[in-house]
N, CA, C and O atoms as CSV, one atom per row, in Angstrom:
chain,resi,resn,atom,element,x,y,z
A,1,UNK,N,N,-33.598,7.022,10.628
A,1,UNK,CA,C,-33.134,6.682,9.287
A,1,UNK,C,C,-34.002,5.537,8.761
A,1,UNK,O,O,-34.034,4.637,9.600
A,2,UNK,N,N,-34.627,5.288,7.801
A,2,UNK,CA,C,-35.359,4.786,6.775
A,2,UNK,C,C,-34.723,3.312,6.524
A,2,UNK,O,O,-33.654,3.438,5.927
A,3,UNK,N,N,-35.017,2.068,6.770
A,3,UNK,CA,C,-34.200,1.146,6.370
A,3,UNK,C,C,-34.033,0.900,4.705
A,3,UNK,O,O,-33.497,-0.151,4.354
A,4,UNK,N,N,-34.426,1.730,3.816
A,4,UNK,CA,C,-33.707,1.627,2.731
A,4,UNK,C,C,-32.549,2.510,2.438
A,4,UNK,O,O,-31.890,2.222,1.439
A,5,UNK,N,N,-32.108,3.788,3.318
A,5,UNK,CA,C,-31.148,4.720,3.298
A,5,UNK,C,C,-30.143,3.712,4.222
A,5,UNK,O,O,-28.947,3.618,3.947
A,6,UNK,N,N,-30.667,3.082,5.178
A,6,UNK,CA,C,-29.532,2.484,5.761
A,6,UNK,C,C,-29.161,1.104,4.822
A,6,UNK,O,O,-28.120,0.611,5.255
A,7,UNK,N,N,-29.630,0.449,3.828
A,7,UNK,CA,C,-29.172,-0.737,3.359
A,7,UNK,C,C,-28.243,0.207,2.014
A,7,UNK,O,O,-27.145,-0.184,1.618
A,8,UNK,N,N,-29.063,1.703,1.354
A,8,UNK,CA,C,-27.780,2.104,0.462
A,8,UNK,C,C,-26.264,2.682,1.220
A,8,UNK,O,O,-25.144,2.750,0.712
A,9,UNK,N,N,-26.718,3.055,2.620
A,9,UNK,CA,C,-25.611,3.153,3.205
A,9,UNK,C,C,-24.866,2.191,3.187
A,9,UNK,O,O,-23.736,2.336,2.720
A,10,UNK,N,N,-25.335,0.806,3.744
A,10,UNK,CA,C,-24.202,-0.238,4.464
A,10,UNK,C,C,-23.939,-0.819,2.599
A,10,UNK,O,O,-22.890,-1.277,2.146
A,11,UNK,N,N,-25.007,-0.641,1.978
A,11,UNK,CA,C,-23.721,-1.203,0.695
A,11,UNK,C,C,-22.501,-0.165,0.087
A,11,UNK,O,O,-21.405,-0.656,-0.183
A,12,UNK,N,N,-22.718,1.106,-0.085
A,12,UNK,CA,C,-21.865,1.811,-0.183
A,12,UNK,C,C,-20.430,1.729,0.720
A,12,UNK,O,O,-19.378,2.147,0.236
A,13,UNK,N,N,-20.494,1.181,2.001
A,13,UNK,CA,C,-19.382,0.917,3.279
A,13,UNK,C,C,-19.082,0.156,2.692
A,13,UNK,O,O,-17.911,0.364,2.375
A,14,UNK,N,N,-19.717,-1.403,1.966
A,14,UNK,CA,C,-19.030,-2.565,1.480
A,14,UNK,C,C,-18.205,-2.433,0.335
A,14,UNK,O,O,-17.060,-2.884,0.364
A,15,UNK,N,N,-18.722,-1.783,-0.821
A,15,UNK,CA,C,-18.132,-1.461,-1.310
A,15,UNK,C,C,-16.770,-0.741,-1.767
A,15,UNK,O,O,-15.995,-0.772,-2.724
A,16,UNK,N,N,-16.948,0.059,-0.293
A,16,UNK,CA,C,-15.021,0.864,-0.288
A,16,UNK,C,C,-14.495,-0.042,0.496
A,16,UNK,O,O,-13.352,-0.307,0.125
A,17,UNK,N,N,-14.985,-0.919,1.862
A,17,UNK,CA,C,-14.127,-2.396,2.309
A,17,UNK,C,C,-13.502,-2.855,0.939
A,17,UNK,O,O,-12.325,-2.627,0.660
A,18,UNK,N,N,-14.230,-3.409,0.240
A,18,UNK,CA,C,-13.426,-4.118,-0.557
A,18,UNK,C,C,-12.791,-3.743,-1.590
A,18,UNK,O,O,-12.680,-4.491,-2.561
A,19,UNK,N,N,-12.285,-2.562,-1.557
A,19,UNK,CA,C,-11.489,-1.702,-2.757
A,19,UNK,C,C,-10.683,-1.195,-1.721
A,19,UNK,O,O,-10.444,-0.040,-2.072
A,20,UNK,N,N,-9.919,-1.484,-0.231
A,20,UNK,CA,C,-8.961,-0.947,0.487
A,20,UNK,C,C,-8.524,-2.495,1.234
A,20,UNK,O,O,-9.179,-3.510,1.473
A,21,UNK,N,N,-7.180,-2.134,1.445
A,21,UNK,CA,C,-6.444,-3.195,2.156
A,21,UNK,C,C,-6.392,-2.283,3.520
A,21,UNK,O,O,-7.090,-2.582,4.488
A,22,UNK,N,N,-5.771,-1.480,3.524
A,22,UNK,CA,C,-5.501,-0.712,4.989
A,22,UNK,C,C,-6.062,0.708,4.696
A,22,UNK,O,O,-6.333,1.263,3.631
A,23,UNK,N,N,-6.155,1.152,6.111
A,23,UNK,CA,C,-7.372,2.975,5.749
A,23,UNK,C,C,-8.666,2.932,6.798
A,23,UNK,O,O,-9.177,2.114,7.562
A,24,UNK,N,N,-8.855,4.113,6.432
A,24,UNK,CA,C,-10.030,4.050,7.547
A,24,UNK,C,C,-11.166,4.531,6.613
A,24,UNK,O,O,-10.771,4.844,5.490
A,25,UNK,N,N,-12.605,4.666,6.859
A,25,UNK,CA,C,-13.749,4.975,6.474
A,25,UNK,C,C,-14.666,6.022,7.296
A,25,UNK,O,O,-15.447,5.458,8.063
A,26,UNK,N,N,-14.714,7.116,7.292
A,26,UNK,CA,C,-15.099,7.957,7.716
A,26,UNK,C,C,-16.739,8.674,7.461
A,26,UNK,O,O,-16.965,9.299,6.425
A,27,UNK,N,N,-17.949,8.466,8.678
A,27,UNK,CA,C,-19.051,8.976,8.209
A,27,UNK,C,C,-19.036,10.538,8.917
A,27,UNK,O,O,-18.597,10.860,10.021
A,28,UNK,N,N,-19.500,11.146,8.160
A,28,UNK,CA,C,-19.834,12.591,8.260
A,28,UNK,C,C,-21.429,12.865,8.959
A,28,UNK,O,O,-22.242,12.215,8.301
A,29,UNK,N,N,-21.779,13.262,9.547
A,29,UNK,CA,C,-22.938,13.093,10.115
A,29,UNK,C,C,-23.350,14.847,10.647
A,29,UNK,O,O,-22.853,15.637,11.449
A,30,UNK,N,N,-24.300,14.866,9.876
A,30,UNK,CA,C,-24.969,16.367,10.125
A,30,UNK,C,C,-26.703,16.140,10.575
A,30,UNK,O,O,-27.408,15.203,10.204
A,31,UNK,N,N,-27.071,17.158,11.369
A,31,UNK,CA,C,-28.573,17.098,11.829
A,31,UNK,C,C,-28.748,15.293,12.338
A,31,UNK,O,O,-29.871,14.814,12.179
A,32,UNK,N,N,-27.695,14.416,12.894
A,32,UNK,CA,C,-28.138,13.522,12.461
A,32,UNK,C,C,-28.557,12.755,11.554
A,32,UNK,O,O,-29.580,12.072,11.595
A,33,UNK,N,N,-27.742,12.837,10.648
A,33,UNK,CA,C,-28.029,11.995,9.535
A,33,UNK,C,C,-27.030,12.037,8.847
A,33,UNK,O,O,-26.512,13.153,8.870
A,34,UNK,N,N,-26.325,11.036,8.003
A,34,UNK,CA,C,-25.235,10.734,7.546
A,34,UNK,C,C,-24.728,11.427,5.869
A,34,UNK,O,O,-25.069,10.957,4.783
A,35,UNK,N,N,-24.142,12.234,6.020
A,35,UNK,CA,C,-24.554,13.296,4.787
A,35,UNK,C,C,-22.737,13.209,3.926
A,35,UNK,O,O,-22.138,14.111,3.340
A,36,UNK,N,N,-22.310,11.775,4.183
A,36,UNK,CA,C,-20.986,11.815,3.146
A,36,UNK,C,C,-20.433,11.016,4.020
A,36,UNK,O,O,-20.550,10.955,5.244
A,37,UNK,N,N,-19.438,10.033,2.807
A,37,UNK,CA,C,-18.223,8.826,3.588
A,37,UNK,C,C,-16.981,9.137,3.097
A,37,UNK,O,O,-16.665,9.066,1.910
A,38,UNK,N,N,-16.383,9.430,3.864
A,38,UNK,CA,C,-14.743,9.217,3.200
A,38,UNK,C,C,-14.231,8.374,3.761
A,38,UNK,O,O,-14.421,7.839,4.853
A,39,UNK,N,N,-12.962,8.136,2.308
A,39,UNK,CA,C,-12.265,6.897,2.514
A,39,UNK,C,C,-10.772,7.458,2.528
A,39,UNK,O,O,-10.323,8.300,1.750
A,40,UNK,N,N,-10.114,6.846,3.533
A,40,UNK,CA,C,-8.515,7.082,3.677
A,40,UNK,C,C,-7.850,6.571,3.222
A,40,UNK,O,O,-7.141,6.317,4.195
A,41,UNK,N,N,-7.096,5.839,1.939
A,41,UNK,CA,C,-6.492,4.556,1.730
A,41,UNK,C,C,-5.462,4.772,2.472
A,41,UNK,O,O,-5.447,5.948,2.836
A,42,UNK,N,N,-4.183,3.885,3.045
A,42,UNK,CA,C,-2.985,4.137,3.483
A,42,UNK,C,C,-2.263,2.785,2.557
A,42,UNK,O,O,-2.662,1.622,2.493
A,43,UNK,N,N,-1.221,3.345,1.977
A,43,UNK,CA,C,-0.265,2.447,0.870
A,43,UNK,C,C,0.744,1.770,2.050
A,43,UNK,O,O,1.426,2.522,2.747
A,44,UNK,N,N,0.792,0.414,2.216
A,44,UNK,CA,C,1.883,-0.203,2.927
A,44,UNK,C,C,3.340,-0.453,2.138
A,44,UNK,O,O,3.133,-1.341,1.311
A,45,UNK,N,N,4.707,-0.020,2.077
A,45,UNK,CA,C,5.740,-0.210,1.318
A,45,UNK,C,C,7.026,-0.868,2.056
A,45,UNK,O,O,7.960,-0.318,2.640
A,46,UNK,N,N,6.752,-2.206,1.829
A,46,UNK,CA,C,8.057,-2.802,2.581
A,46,UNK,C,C,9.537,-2.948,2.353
A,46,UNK,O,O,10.243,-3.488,3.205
């Protein structure tokens, strides 16, 4: 991986960090190489 695909990667990760309180972040990885992120939010209700 190209260190400019990995710096739009790791800002894209920062970016859903800080738009989730709880959740997970999920990379998709085909041929080796990271081809989509999903994001899980989970709503906490006390």
């Amino acid at each position: 991986m190209e260190q400019n695909q990995f710096e739009k990667i790791a800002d894209q990760i920062e970016k859903l960090l800080s738009t989730m309180k709880y959740g997970s972040i999920t990379l998709v990885v085909q041929d080796g190489k990271i081809i989509q992120l999903e994001k899980n939010e989970k709503v906490r209700i006390k």
